[in-house]
N, C-alpha and C positions, 0 to 999 in steps of 0.2 A: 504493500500500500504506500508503504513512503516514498519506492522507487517510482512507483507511479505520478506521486502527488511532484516529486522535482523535475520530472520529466515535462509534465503539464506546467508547470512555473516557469523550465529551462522556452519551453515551446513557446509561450506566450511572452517570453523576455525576448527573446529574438524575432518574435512576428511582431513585436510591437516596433522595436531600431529598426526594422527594415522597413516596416510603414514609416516611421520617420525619417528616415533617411531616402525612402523614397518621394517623400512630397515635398521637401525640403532642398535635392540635389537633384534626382532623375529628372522629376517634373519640372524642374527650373533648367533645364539643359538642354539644348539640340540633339545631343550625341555622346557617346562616353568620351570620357578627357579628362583633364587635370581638373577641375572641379568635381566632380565623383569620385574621384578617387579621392581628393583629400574630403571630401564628406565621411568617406568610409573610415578613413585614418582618421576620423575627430571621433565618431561613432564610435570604435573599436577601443580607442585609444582610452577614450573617457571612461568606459566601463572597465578598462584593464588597470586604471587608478583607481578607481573605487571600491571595484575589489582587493585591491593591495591595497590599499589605505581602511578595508573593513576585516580582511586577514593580519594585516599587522598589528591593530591596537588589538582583537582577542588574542593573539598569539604570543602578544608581550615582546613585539620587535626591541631592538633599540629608537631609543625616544626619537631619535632625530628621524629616524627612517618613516617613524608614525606621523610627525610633525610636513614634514616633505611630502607624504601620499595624501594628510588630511582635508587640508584646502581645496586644493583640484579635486581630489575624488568625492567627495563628499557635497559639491559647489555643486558636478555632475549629477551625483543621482536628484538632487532637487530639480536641476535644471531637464532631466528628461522626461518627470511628473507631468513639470508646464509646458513643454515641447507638446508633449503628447494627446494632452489636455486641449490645448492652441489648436494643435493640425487636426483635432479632429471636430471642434467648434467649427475650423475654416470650411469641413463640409458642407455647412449647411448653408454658406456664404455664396461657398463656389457658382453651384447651377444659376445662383440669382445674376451674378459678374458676367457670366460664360452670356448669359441670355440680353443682357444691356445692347440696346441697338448701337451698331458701332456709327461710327462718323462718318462721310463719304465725302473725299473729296476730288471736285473734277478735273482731269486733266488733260492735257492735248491732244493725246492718243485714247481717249477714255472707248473711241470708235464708233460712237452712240449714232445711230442710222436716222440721215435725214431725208426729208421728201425727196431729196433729188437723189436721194442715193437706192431709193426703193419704187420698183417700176412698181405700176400698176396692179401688174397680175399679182407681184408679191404682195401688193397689201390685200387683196380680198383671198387669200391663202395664210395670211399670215394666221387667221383666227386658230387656224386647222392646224398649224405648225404645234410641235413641242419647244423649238430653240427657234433664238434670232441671235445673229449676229452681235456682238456686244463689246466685238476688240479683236485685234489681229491674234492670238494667245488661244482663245479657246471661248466656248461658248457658253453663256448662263444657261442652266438647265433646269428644267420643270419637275419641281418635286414632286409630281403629281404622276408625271410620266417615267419618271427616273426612283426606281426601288433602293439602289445603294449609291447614293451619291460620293463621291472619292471628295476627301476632304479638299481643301484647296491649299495654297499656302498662308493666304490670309485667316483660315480658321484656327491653321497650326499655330500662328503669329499668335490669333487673340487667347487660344489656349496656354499657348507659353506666357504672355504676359498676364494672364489671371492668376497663373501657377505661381507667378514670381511675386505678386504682389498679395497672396494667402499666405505663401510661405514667409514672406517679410514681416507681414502682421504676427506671424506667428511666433517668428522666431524675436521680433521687439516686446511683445506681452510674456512671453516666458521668460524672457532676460530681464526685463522690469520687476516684475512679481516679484522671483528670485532675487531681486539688488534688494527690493525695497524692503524683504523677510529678514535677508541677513542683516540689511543696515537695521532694524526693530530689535534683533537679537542683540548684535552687538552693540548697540546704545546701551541697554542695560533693563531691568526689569524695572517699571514704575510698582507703586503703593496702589492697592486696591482695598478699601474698608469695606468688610463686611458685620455687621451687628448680628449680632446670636443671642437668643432669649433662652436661659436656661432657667427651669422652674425651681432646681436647688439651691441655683448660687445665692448664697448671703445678700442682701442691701450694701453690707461694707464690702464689695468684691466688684459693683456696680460701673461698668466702665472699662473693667482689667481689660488690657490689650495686650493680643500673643499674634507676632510677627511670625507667619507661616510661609517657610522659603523650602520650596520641594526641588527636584532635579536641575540641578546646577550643571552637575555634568562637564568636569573639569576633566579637560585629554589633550589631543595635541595639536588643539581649534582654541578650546576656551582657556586660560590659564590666568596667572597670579591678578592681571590686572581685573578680568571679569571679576573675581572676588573678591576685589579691593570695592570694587563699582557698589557691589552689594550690600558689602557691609556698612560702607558708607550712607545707603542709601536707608540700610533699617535704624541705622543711628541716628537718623536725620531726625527719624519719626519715632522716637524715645519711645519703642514700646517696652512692658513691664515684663515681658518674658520671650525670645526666640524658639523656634521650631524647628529642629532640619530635618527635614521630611525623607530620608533616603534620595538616593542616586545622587550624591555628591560628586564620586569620582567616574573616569573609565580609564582606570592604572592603578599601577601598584604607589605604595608611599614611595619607592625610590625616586619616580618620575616625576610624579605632582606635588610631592611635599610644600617643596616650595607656593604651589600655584594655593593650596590650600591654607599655607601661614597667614594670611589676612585676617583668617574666625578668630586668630587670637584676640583681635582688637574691639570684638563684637563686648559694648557695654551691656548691655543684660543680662541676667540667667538663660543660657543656653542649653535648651537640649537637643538628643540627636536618637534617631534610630536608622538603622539599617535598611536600604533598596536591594532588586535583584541586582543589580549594576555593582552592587559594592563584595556580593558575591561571587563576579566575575574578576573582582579586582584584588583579594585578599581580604576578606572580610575582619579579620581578627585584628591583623596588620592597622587596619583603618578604623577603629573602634579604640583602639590606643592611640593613634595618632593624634583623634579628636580631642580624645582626654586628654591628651598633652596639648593640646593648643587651648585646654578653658572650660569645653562642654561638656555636657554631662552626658555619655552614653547609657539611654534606658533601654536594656535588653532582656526582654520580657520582665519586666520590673515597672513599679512603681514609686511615687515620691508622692508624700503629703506637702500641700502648699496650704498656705492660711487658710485658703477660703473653699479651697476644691482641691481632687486630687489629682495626678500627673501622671500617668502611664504609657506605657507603650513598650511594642510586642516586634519580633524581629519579622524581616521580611519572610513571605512564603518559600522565595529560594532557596533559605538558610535549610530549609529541609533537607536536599540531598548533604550536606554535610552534618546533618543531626544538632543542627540550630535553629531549627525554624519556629514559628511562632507557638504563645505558651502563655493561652490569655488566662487558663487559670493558677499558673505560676502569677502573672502579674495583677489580676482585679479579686481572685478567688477570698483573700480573705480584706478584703476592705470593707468600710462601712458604708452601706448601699446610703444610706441618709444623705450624705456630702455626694456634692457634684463631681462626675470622672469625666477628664479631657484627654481622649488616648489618641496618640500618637501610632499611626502604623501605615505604612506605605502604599499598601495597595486597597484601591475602593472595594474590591470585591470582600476583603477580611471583615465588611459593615457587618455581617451575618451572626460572626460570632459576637460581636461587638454586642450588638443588640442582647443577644443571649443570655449577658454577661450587666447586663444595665448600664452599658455606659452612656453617659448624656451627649458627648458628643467627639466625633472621630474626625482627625484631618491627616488629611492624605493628599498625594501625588500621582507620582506613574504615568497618567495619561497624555502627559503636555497638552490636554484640550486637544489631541489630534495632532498639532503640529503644524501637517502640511496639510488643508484642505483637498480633499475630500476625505482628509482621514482621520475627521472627528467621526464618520462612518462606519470605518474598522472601528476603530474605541470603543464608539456606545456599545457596539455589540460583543464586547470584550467587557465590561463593565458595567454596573449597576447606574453610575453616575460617572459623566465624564468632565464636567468641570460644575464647579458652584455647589451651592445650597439645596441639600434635599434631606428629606425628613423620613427613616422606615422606621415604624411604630414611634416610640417613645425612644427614639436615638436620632439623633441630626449627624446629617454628613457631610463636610466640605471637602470638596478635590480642589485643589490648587492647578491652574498651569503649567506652573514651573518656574524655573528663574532665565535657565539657561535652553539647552538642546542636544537631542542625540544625532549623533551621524549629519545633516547638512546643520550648520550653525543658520540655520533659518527657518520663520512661522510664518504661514499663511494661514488669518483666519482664526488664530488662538496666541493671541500675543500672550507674552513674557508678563509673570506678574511676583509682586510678592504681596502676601494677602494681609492687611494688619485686622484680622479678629478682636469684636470690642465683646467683651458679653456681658450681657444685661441680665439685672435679676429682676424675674418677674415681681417681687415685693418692691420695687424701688419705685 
């Protein structure tokens, strides 16, 4: 079945480039030549850095070599989404182009038949005729009497220049999207407030705000400055507690250390739990790391704060290595009375959550999609794919993200870090 299933992925990855590369080079061309061929060499080439630029960071290349394939390869796969997305909007554009009545202009030899040029007998014949004369070259023919009309060269003309001018639109809205996704990502994540009404929390807790920053996603695209950006950015807005919702990294601490010493600067109580991404990366490794830089790793653990309590549970990853989540290690014996705010990375974990009474779970993972249309994939991978939602007597928030996997750019689900205020219903 899985051979099957990459077979059907492999087939559908190469019919899709060569649609693309066919409407974008063939169709815009006379004849094969130096422009087809380097279409193909841009094609080939680009997926041949993406793929080394997506085998190098899981394989734990050396950094520079991951740094070197990231950019390009990674810039490609966003950019063949919108290629592909483009050239086949231009479908529906085309027949309407193709059909625009062209222009007609007259000229010398146009040969156009005058009274003195057409005796008599041919004009009361001419009714009867299929063809008249129309130029020294050849003669207009009756579609009516003509079943396969041979294109002309003027049809070729106006089909190549429709070809050229879908392909152009398509290929400047795919480049656009793409510029304007990265330039969103690498500005930096804005403050998004959200208020949450919880029924436990105290009067005196009325207000508390916890800055919710999920997949940051430091590798050999995002580094030190991205999370200088951040942290700057949640300090701005003095919240009373940080989050770090999983997928921090895509590396080992050798690599990004450095990119991740910024959180030491984070003024608040900070805490941290664990994404799949960080059990692609050395999980253990980076759970020290953290706590050497200031935060508090909560792995499947909880903490009493004043006014509510503080939990969270490792990712579902953590499973294949005999870590994974352990809600009644961390909520089993607390006191149901007080409000629990758990921390756990993935939207689908709400289930036991609820189970378990906790009042309210924030989480990641989704990036909202990311690249348009693939808040699509998400929803259907997830219960909740970004915001506020409520199953029974448990609220849920999914964060965006801060940062991004694989192309450093969003379409359609921008970059956020969330500052949660929560309200008690007695206030």
């Amino acid at each position: 079945m899985v051979i099957v299933f990459v077979l059907l992925a492999l087939a559908v990855l190469v019919g899709g480039n060569w649609y693309v590369w066919r409407r974008l080079f063939r169709d815009t061309t006379r004849a094969p030549g130096a422009v087809r061929r380097a279409g193909a060499a841009v094609v080939v080439g680009g997926w041949a850095l993406a793929v080394g630029a997506l085998v190098a960071e899981r394989a734990g290349a050396p950094f520079w070599l991951q740094r070197t394939l990231g950019w390009p390869g990674f810039l490609w796969l966003a950019l063949c989404v919108y290629l592909l997305l483009a050239v086949l909007a231009g479908e529906a554009v085309r027949p309407l182009l193709t059909r625009l009545p062209a222009r007609r202009r007259p000229t010398a030899d146009a040969g156009t038949a005058t009274a003195s040029q057409v005796s008599p007998a041919d004009g009361e014949a001419g009714a009867d005729r299929s063809t008249v004369a129309v130029g020294p070259d050849r003669a207009a023919t009756d579609p009516a009497t003509d079943p396969d009309p041979t294109p002309t060269p003027a049809d070729v003309s106006r089909r190549l220049f429709v070809s050229r001018v879908v392909a152009g639109a398509a290929g400047a809205v795919a480049v656009g999207t793409v510029g304007y996704g990265t330039y969103g990502v690498l500005r930096g994540p804005r403050i998004k407030r959200v208020t949450v009404p919880l029924a436990k929390l105290p009067r005196a807790a009325h207000g508390y705000r916890i800055a919710v920053v999920s997949d940051i996603h430091l590798g050999p695209v995002l580094g030190r400055g991205f999370t200088q950006g951040i942290v700057d950015t949640i300090n701005a807005a003095q919240p009373d507690l940080v989050a770090v919702v999983g997928d921090l990294v895509d590396g080992s601490v050798r690599d990004l250390g450095p990119a991740a010493a910024p959180l030491a600067g984070l003024d608040a109580p900070s805490y941290f739990v664990t994404g799949n991404h960080e059990y692609f990366s050395g999980a253990a490794q980076w759970v020290e790391e953290v706590r050497r830089l200031g935060l508090v790793p909560l792995e499947n653990a909880r903490t009493e704060l004043p006014w509510f309590d503080l939990a969270g549970v490792n990712d579902i990853a953590g499973e294949s290595e005999g870590q994974g989540p352990d809600f009644a290690k961390a909520l089993g014996d607390r006191d149901p009375a007080r409000a629990c705010v758990l921390l756990a990375h993935q939207p689908v974990q709400i289930h036991q959550a609820v189970d378990h009474g906790v009042d309210l779970q924030l989480s990641g993972h989704t990036h909202g999609g990311q690249l348009w249309p693939g808040n699509l994939i998400a929803a259907a991978a997830n219960p909740t794919v970004a915001g506020l939602d409520r199953y029974g007597d448990t609220q849920l928030y999914v964060s965006r993200g801060a940062g991004a996997w694989g192309p450093p750019t969003r379409v359609g689900a921008p970059s956020d870090i969330t500052m949660i205020q929560l309200a008690s219903t007695h206030a």
